[in-house]
N, C-alpha and C positions, 0 to 999 in steps of 0.2 A: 845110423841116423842120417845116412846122406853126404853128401862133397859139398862142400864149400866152393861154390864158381868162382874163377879167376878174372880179374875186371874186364879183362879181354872179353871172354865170353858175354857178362853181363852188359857193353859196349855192343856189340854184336844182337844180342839178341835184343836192345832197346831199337839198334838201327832196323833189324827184320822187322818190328812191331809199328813202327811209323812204319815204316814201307808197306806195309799190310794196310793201316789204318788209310794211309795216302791213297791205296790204290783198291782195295777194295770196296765192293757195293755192299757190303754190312756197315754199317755205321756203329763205329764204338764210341759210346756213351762220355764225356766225361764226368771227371766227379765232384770236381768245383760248381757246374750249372744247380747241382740239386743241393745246397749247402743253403740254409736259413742264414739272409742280408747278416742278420744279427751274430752269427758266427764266421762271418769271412775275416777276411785279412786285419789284425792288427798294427803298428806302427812298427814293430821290430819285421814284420815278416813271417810272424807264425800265426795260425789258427789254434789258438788255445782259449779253453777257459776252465778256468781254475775251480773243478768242482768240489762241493765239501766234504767232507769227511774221509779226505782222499789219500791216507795214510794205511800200509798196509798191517795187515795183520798180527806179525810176529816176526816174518824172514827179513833179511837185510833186502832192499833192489836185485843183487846179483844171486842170490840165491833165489829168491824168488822165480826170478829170470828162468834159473837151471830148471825148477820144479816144475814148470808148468810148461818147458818145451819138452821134457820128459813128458809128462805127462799126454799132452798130443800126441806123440808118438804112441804112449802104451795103449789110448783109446781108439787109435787107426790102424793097430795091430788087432785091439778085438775085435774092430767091424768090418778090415779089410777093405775100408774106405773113408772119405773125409765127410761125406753128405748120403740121406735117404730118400730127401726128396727127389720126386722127378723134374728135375731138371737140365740134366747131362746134356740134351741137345741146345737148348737154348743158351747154354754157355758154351759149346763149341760153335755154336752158329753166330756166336757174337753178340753185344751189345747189351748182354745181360749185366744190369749192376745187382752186386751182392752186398749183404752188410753182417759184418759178426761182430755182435754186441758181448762187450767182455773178453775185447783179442787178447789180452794178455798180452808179453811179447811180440805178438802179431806170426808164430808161425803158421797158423791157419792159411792167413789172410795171404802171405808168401806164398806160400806154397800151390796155393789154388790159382792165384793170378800169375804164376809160373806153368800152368799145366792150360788154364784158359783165357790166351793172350788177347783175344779180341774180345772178351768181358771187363769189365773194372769191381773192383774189389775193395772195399772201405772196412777198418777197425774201430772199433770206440773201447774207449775205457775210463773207466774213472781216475785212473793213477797212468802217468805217463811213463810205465815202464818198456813201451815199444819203443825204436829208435828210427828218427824221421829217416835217418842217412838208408834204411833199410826201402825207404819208398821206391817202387820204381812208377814205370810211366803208367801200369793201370792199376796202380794201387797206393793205399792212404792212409792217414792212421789221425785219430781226431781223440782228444781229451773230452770226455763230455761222460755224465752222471743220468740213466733212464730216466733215473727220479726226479729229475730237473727236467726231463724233455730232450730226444735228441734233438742235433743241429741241422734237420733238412726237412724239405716239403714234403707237404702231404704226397703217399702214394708214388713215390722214386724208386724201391730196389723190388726187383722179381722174387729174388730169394732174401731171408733175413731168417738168420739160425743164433743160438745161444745157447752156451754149455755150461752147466754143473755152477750154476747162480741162482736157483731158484730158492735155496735155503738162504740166500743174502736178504731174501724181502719177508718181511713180514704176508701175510695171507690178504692183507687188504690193501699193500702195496701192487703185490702180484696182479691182483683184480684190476683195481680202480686206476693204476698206474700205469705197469709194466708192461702188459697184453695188450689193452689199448693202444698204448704208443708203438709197440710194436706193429700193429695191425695198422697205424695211421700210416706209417712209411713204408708200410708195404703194398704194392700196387695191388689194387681189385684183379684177381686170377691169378697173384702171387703167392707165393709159398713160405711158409712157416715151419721151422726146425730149432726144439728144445730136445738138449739132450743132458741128461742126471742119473745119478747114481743112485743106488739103493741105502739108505743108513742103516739098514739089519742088514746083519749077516747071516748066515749058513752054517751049522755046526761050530757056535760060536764058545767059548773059553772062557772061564769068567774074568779075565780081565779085558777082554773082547765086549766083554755083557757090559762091562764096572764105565767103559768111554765111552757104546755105542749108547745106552741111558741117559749117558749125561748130555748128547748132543741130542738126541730126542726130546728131552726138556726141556733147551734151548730152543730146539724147534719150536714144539708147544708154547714153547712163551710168547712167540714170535704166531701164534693164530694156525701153525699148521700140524694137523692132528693127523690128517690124513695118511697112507698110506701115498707116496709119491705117483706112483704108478696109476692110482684113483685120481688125488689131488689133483695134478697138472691138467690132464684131459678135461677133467672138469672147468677147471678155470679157464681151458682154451673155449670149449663149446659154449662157457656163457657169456662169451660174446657175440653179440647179434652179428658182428660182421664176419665169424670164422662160420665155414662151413658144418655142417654135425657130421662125427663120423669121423674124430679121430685115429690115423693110425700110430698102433701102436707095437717098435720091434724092440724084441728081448733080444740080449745076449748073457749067458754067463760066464763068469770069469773067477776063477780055481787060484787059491792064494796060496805058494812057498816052490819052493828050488824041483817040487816032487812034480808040479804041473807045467817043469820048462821054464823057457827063457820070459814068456809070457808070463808064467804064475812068483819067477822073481822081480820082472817091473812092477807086478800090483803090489806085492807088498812093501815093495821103495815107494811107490805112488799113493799109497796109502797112510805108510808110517809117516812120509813127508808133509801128508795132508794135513795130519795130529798133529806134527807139530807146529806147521802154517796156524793151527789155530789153539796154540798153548795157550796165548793170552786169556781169551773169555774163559775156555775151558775151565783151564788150571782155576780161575778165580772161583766157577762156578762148583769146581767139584772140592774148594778149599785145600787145595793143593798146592807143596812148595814147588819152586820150579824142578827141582832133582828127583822130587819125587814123581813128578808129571815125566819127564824123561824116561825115567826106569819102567813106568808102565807102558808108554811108548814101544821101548828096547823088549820087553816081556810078551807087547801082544803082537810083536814082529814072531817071536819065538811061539808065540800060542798056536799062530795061523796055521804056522808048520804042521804042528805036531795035529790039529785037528782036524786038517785040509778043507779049512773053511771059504766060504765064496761068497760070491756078491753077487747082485742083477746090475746092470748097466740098458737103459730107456731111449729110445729114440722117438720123438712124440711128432708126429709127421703133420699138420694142417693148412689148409688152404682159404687163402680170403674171398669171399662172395665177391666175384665179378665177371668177367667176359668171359674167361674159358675154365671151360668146362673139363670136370674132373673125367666125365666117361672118355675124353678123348686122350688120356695120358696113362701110360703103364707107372706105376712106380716101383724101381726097383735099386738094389743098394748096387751104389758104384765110386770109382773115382777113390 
């Protein structure tokens, strides 16, 4: 999963990064100028606001934590990369601002702004489990809820991506909320990146069948009937300001110890997921908590035995403005 830099280096490599910004003719962006007045600076010194319902799911903060930096790793291991859109030049060429809504953690947002120094790189989340001390000089992490609006002006980041949150909204938040806002802070000729997983599975068990049911009717309660893969495109294109002509990339991904090192992160990645969301679940499926466990522990062992799989989505699109889609290749990198 990577080295840990030693302050030294991270010193070092802050000092190469002004020396770059100083002396080079790209211009790196910062990313306090594009912050909405109404979310800068507070009297203690933090840009916070304290969105509602911002308590998470089931895990403690440090498990949480663990789960979902695991999990980055296990979806960058499927795709052999962290992004699909094309943007790879414009983030080595500098001054590209990025934003990943729902950093979690913030190792995305790390990671990328360690690979493209002369870009900056912004996180949001509803729950402040990234750690400011983690910021460096082109990168940021902000507490802020879609559903309230993020905190910056119209038309600021090139790229703006979001992962495995689209079952967080209801079908007419997604629409009338989520897309929009997304597309407002995304510059005209900028790029759009949702990426989500599949809720069926593949050669599934019945106790595979008995939880993947139960969150499908959570779905449904929540207005999304659709099949993901349909859904999302959909909801991207009916926006007037997304271009039509979503792309869309598959991968599939093979669950237990038989499919490799890859096919035992997904079913950690998965089992973790169940129980990330024991609370609704268990309540919905009239389940005690031991008993929601065991079926947990059971469909780790089912996946085994029936070498079931998943799809994993990368839903690619572009905002109607100055440049133009014929002039860019897109292809998966980084």
């Amino acid at each position: 999963m990577g080295h840990r830099q030693s302050k030294n280096s991270k010193v070092e490599k802050r000092k190469r990064f002004r020396s770059l910004r100083s002396n080079s003719n790209v211009q790196v962006l910062t990313i306090d100028e594009s912050i909405n007045e109404a979310w800068r600076f507070t009297g203690s010194g933090k840009r916070i606001h304290y969105a509602k319902n911002s308590k998470l799911l089931n895990n403690s903060i440090t498990e949480e934590i663990e789960r979902l930096q695991k999990q980055h790793w296990f979806y960058k291991r499927i795709w052999q990369s962290n992004y699909s859109a094309p943007v790879e030049e414009k983030l080595k060429a500098g001054g590209a601002k990025v934003l990943d809504i729902g950093c979690g953690p913030g190792t995305w947002i790390i990671e990328m702004s360690e690979m493209y120094e002369q870009s900056t790189f912004t996180g949001v989340d509803f729950s402040t489990i990234f750690s400011q001390e983690m910021e460096s000089i082109n990168s940021k992490f902000l507490q802020a809820n879609i559903l309230d609006s993020l905190p910056f002006l119209d038309d600021t980041f090139d790229f703006v991506r979001m992962g495995l949150l689209i079952t967080a909204f209801t079908a007419t938040e997604l629409k009338e909320k989520v897309i929009p806002e997304i597309v407002r802070v995304t510059k005209p000729g900028g790029w759009i990146e949702l990426m989500e997983s599949d809720v069926q599975y593949f050669n599934e068990g019945p106790t595979t069948v008995r939880l993947t049911n139960a969150l499908t009717s959570f779905m449904n309660s929540k207005g999304i009937s659709d099949p993901l893969n349909s859904y999302i495109p959909k909801a991207m294109e009916d926006n007037e300001k997304i271009q039509k002509g979503i792309q869309t990339e598959e991968k599939t991904c093979f669950l237990g110890k038989w499919a490799g090192d890859l096919g035992k992160m997904a079913v950690e990645d998965i089992a973790n997921g169940w129980t990330a969301i024991k609370a609704p679940l268990s309540k919905a499926m009239k389940l005690k908590s031991q008993e929601y466990d065991e079926l947990v522990t059971t469909f780790a062992k089912e996946v085994e035995q029936n070498r079931t799989s998943f799809k994993n989505w990368r839903f690619v699109a572009q905002k109607i403005g100055s440049t133009s889609t014929s002039d860019i290749t897109i292809t998966t990198t980084a």
